[in-house]
Structure formats: structure tokens, C-alpha cells
N, C-alpha and C positions, 0 to 999 in steps of 0.2 A: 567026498573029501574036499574037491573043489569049492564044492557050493558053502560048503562049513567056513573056510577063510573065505570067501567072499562075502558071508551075514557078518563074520565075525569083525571084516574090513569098515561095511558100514556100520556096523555099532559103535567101532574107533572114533569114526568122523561126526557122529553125532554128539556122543561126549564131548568132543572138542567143542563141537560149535554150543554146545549146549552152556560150559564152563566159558566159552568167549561172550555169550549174549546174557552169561549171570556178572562177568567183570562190566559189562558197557553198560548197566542198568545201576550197578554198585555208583559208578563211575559219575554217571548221569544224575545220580540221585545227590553224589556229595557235592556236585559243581550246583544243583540247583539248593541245595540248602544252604551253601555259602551268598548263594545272588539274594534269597530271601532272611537271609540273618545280616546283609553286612547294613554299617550303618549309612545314613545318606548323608551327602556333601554338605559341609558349612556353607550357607548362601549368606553374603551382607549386602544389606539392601538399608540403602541411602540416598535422603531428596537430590534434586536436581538441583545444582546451584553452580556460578561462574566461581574459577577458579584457577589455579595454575598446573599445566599435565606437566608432569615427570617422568622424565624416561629414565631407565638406569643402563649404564652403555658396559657390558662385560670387557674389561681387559685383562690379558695374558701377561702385560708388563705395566713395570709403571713409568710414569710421565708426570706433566703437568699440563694442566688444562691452562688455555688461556681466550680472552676473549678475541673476539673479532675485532674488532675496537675497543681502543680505549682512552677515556677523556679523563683529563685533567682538571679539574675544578680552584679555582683559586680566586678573592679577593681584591682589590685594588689597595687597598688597606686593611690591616689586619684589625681584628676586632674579637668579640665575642657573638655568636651566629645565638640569635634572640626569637627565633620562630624560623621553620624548616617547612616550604608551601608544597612539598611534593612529595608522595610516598615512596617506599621504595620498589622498582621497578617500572615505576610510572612512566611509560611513553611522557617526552618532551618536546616542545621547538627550539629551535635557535634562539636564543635571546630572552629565551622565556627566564623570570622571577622564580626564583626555586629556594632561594632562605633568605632571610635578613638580619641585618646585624644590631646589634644593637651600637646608635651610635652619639649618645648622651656624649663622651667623651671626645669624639669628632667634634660634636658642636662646642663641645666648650672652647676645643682647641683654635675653631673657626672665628670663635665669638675674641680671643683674645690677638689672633692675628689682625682682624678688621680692626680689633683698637690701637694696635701697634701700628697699621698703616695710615690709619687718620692721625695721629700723633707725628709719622715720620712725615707726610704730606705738608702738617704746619710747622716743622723742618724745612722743608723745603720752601716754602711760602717765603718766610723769614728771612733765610737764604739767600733767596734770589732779590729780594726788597734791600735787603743790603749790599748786596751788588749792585745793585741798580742805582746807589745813593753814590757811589766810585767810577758811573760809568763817565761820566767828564775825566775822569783820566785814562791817558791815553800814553802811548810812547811815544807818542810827537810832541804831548804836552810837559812832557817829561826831558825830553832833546831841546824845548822852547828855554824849560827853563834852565838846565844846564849851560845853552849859549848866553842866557844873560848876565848867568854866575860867573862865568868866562870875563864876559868882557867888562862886568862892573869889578873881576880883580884885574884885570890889566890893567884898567883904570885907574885903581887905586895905586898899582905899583908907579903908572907913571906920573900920579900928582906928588904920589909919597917922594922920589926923585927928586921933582921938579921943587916940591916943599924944601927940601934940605938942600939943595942950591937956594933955598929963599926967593925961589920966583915963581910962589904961588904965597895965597895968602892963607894962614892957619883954617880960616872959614872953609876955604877952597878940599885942604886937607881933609878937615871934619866930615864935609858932605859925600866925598870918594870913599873913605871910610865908614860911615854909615850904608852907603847903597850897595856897597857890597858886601857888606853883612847883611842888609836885606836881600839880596840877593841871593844868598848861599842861602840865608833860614828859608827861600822861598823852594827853590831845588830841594835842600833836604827833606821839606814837608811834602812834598809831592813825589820824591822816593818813593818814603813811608808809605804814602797812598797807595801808589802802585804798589807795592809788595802788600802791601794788607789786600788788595783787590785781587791780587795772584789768590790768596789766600782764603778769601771770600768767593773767588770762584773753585779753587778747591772742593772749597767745602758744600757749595751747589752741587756737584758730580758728584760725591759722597752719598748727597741727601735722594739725587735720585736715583743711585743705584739701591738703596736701600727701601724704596720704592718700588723700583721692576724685581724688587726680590722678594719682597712682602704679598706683591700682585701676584705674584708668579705663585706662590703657595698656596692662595686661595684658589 
């Protein structure tokens, strides 16, 4: 009786292993028909050539990227940019030539200052040629001849006196009279002078400020 469950124990164990070593062959058999059915990787294959690597950087939030530095590019004068010497992302130097302008309208602009300054220069040429034609007067020249208006009317008052008491003679009268009216037309004409040379040098200052402004533009 013993020995009867004892066969009948291992014929249990055999079945088992018998059903466990038919599932690891089933098992075996579907893993390798899947390795030899499945399809192979897309491969892209491309020349060797220089170019620019890109990385793409994962973020959880957002932001804003900004550079390390950054320049400001800007003109001395504005214009229209007429050829562009550098591409973009080109390493640069300092100082270096990177677009150009077009600058037809510069130049005209140049070309009409240079004639405005030669023009105001024989301004000033003129100018100064006519001051220089007043430089004989003077404010001492001018006091010279003020004292002699002075004294050819004193003059005149004390002949004009003396005439009307009758002891000067009418000639005597005429001549006192006369020198100082030349006398006065001689002062008032040399006023004139002087203030027209006030005036003349005026207008020399004028001419060359509009000279170191003209210079200055160019």
C-alpha cells in the first residue's frame, strides 16, 4: 500500500515537470519568433560635412533664454545698409567691417557743405578787407577830433561876441564860422566811421562763426 502512493507520488512530480518544461519550450519558442520576425532599426546615414551641433536642453518650466552677451550695433549716421560683409553667426574682431552703407546721399550732403564753406570763407575774406580799410580809425582818432570841434566852437562863440561889439572884422567872423563847421563835419564823418567799423567788425565775427560751424560739420 505504501509503495502504491509512493509510484503514485512520483508519477505526480513527473507530470509537473513534464507540463513545466512543455510551457519553457512554448515560451522559448514565442520570444524567439518575435527576435526573428521583428523589423530592424531605421539607420540615416549622412556625408561628413562642418556644421552647426544642436543640443535641445529639456525643461520642466518656462523661462527665457538669454545670451551671455550682448552688442548693440549701431551707425554714426543713419543711412540705408548697401552690402552686409559677414554671415550670420560669423566669429568677429573688434573693429572689424561688418556692412556698409550706402552713402550717395552723404556725399551729396558733403559736397554741398564744402560749397557753403568756400562761399562763407569769401565772406569772410571781404569782411575782414573792409575792416582793414577803417583800421585808421580809432577812439583817440575820434577824441582828436571831437577836441577840435570843441574848440573851433568856442571859437566861433568868442569871435561871434567880439563881432557884435564890432571889434572883430566881418572876414574875422566868416573864417571862425567856417572852421567850425569844418570842424564838426570832420567829427561827425569820423563818428560815422567808427560806428560803421563797430559794424564791419561785427559782421567779421559773424562770418567766422559761420566758418567753425560749417568746418565743424564736415
Amino acid at each position: 500500500m505504501e509503495w502504491e502512493e509512493q509510484k503514485s507520488g512520483r508519477k505526480g512530480r513527473r507530470r509537473r515537470l513534464g507540463i513545466l518544461l512543455v510551457l519553457v519550450l512554448l515560451g522559448s519558442g514565442f520570444i524567439l519568433q518575435r527576435f526573428l520576425t521583428a523589423k530592424p532599426l531605421a539607420v540615416e546615414v549622412a556625408l561628413v560635412q562642418r556644421g552647426t551641433v544642436e543640443s535641445l536642453v529639456p525643461s520642466v518650466s518656462s523661462g527665457t533664454v538669454t545670451p551671455g552677451k550682448e552688442v548693440i550695433l549701431s551707425a554714426e549716421y543713419p543711412g540705408t545698409i548697401r552690402q552686409i560683409l559677414v554671415r550670420e553667426g560669423e566669429r568677429v574682431e573688434a573693429g572689424a567691417t561688418i556692412a556698409r552703407l550706402d552713402d550717395r546721399e552723404a556725399r551729396n550732403r558733403v559736397r554741398s557743405l564744402e560749397a557753403s564753406l568756400r562761399a562763407a570763407q569769401q565772406q569772410l575774406e571781404q569782411a575782414r578787407l573792409a575792416l582793414q580799410m577803417t583800421a585808421s580809425l580809432t577812439d583817440a582818432t575820434l577824441a582828436q577830433e571831437k577836441a577840435r570841434m570843441e574848440e573851433a566852437e568856442r571859437n566861433f562863440s568868442r569871435i561871434k561876441s567880439l563881432f557884435a561889439r564890432k571889434l572883430v572884422s566881418e572876414s574875422a567872423m566868416d573864417q571862425a564860422r567856417t572852421e567850425y563847421a569844418v570842424a564838426r563835419k570832420r567829427f561827425e564823418s569820423a563818428l560815422a566811421s567808427l560806428r560803421e567799423r563797430e559794424i564791419k567788425a561785427q559782421a567779421v565775427k559773424v562770418a567766422e562763426a559761420k566758418v567753425e560751424e560749417l568746418t565743424a560739420s564736415l
